[in-house]
C-alpha angles and dihedrals in degrees: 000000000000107000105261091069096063089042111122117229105211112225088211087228116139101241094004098080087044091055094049089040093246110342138300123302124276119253082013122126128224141170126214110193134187144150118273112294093017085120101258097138082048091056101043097050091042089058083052092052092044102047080044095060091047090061092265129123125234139192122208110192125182130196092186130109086239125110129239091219088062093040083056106044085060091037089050089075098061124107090221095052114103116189083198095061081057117135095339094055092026133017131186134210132174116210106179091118091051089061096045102055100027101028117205099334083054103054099032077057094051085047100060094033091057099046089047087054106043098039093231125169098188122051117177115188113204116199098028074154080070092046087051101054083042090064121098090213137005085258103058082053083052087043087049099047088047089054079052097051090048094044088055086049104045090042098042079237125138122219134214119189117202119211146173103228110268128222085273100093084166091066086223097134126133092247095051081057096052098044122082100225125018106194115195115211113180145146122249117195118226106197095291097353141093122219121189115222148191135210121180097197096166133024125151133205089037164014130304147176117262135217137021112345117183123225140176142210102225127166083265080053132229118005118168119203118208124238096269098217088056094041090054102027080131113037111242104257122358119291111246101233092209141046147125128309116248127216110252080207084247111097088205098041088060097049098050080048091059092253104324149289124338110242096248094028124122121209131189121212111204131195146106125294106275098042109098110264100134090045087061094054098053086053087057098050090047102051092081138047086231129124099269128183133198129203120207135186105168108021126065128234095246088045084058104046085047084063095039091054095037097051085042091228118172090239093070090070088047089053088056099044093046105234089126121041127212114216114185126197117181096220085217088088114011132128113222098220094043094054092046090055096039083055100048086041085057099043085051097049103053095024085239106194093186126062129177121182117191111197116036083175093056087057088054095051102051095058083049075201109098091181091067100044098081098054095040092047088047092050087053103054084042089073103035081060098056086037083060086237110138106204129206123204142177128225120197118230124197110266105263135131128233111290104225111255090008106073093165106040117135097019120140101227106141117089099021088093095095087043105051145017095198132055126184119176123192119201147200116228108182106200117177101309102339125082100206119187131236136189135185140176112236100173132019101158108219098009120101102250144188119190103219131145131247134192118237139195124193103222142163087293090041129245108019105193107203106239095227133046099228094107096042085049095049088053103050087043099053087042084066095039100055087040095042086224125164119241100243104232109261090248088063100052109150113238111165117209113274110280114156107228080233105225094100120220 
């Protein structure tokens, strides 16, 4: 095989080209198909527009009854469309009547005529369905498919084959055989909801990432985000297994955590709305002077910045500066991927060290898919970690109280282990008219710990943590006396599977 052949042809599509480790091979042929409005036309004139930009000429043919005034007028918006490359860069040519009137010979004929011609090294047919119902016999389709290959071949010029999908939901025709990709684009419904996604289910002369990948049309066009457990399967570069340990920005916080937070670590803090998470939070991205980032789903930025500034944490200074950012992404409408990878892109930028995400559920809902959550969050505080990033996050509990001699009843401990070192958990203790407030630190890995609960208050600095346990200890002991319950032996502590309240923060 010369080398040429095994040459890779970048689509120029952000994502794309990562899933297919760099594009698709040049002189090769592929089909993407997808059912009407998946974003195939999109795709096809985008890859035009693409190769075009990078020097190279491109052909867009169409066998359909549509016109390519019409195709333009909704390409033109497009941030990728350029009227100049027009019809150096890119030419069009509609050859519905070709194959009306000279069926397959015809058209493979035009084809090769045209590509001679115009010295193009990217064709994209758009309508091969069209092609298909034209053919006498499957194989004279198979005929037709096998003049194309040699054509690509014989030309250095790749091939991509548009198509509606076809009754073969098993992909197991002879053209997606003989090709060498077959792309899936489709639309999923979640509840009320349409998500756009991509299967590569072929590609030949190299790797790939398998699976669902999601993508979007946007007014920039078509990216594709990878599926971030695969993307990140290895973290980037290897995890320090030391460093220093970092201020939560609560004195006492850091001593029930055995002196703070390993540089690299991530943490969740649990509990119920109303308990202080996110003020937590704000503590940990303002106890240093180090890029921070926050991540928001519910609250806005200006929201933020007003507690910040009302509570006089050190973190508000930081917001204005700009030392921390604030992104903000509303979970009515967010793709799970894409926010992963927006996130990562900004931590590299700007070599943020502190990360806060407000809103683990959110992340849960937006995959719809629970099953997936562990690993891609895993994978996710994998490479904060090599990227020496320690990340903070809050989990929503549903919005119960302490139940008396079982503390930690209800709590969703099993499975966060590969997610996080370190587990905080803020409670609500109702006691005669007055609701108080306890933490405590379960889990703080490599740190000498001592589970033991304090009592907190949220005042005008923020979280105050009491030094000392005795009215923690007063609380939890007059709940069971005015219940007559009995303590639950420490063995039988009651944690419940993970399962997200799903109301996010």
């Amino acid at each position: 095989m010369s080398d040429r052949r095994i040459a890779k042809l970048s689509t120029g599509i952000k994502g794309l080209d990562t899933i297919l480790e760099g594009g698709v091979l040049r002189g090769g042929i592929y089909i993407v198909q997808g059912t009407p409005g998946a974003g195939k036309t999109i795709l096809g004139n985008q890859l035009c527009f693409n190769h075009a930009a990078r020097g190279g000429r491109a052909l867009y043919v169409t066998l359909l009854a549509e016109t390519h005034g019409r195709m333009l007028a909704h390409i033109g918006q497009l941030a990728f469309f350029d009227e100049a490359a027009i019809p150096d860069g890119v030419s069009y040519l509609s050859a519905f009547r070709i194959l009306e009137t000279e069926g397959l010979k015809g058209l493979t004929e035009a084809l090769r005529r045209e590509i001679r011609a115009r010295q193009v090294d990217l064709l994209v047919l758009d309508g091969l369905v069209s092609a298909e119902e034209t053919a006498g016999t499957p194989r004279e389709f198979k005929k037709f498919i096998h003049e194309l290959q040699i054509q690509a071949d014989l030309a250095d010029c790749t091939m991509v084959l548009l198509t509606s999908a076809a009754a073969d939901q098993g992909f197991a025709s002879a053209e997606h055989t003989m090709v060498d990709g077959l792309i899936e684009l489709r639309i999923r419904m979640q509840e009320r909801r349409s998500e756009r996604e991509l299967l590569v289910h072929k590609m030949r002369g190299g790797g790939f990432i398998r699976g669902v990948h999601s993508f979007q049309v946007s007014e920039a066009g078509i990216t594709v985000q990878p599926r971030i457990e695969a993307l990140l399967a290895s973290p980037s570069q290897q995890i320090a297994a030391d460093g220093p340990k970092l201020s939560t920005g609560i004195p006492v916080l850091d001593e029930l955590l055995g002196g703070g937070l390993h540089r690299h670590s991530a943490t969740l803090v649990m509990g119920s709305a109303g308990c202080g998470k996110s003020t937590v939070g704000q503590h940990f991205l303002g106890a240093a002077r180090e890029p921070g980032l926050y991540l928001s789903f519910d609250e806005d930025p200006e929201a933020i910045r007003f507690k910040a500034r009302n509570l006089r944490l050190p973190v508000a200074d930081l917001y204005e500066r700009g030392e921390v950012e604030i992104l903000w992404q509303p979970s009515t409408e967010g793709n799970f991927d894409e926010i992963c990878l927006r996130l990562l892109e900004r931590v590299r930028e700007r070599d943020v060290r502190r990360v806060f995400i407000d809103g683990v559920n959110d992340f849960v809902q937006m995959t719809g898919e629970q099953g997936r959550i562990g690993a891609a969050l895993t994978a996710l505080a994998n490479e904060f970690r090599a990227l020496g990033v320690t990340l903070l996050g809050t989990f929503e509990l549903d919005f119960n109280g302490i139940v008396p001699g079982q503390p930690l009843s209800s709590l969703p401990i099993l499975g966060l282990s590969p997610i996080a070192e370190n587990i905080v958990v803020m409670r609500f203790a109702a006691l005669g008219a007055d609701i108080h407030r306890l933490i405590v630190v379960l889990k703080a890995r490599d740190n000498a710990l001592r589970p033991q609960f304090r009592r907190y208050d949220i005042g005008g600095r923020g979280i105050e943590i009491e030094a000392d346990a005795v009215q923690a200890d007063l609380i939890l002991n007059e709940l069971i006396r005015q219940t007559g319950a009995v303590p639950a032996p420490f063995a039988s502590a009651p944690f419940a599977p993970d399962k997200p309240s799903g109301d996010g923060t």
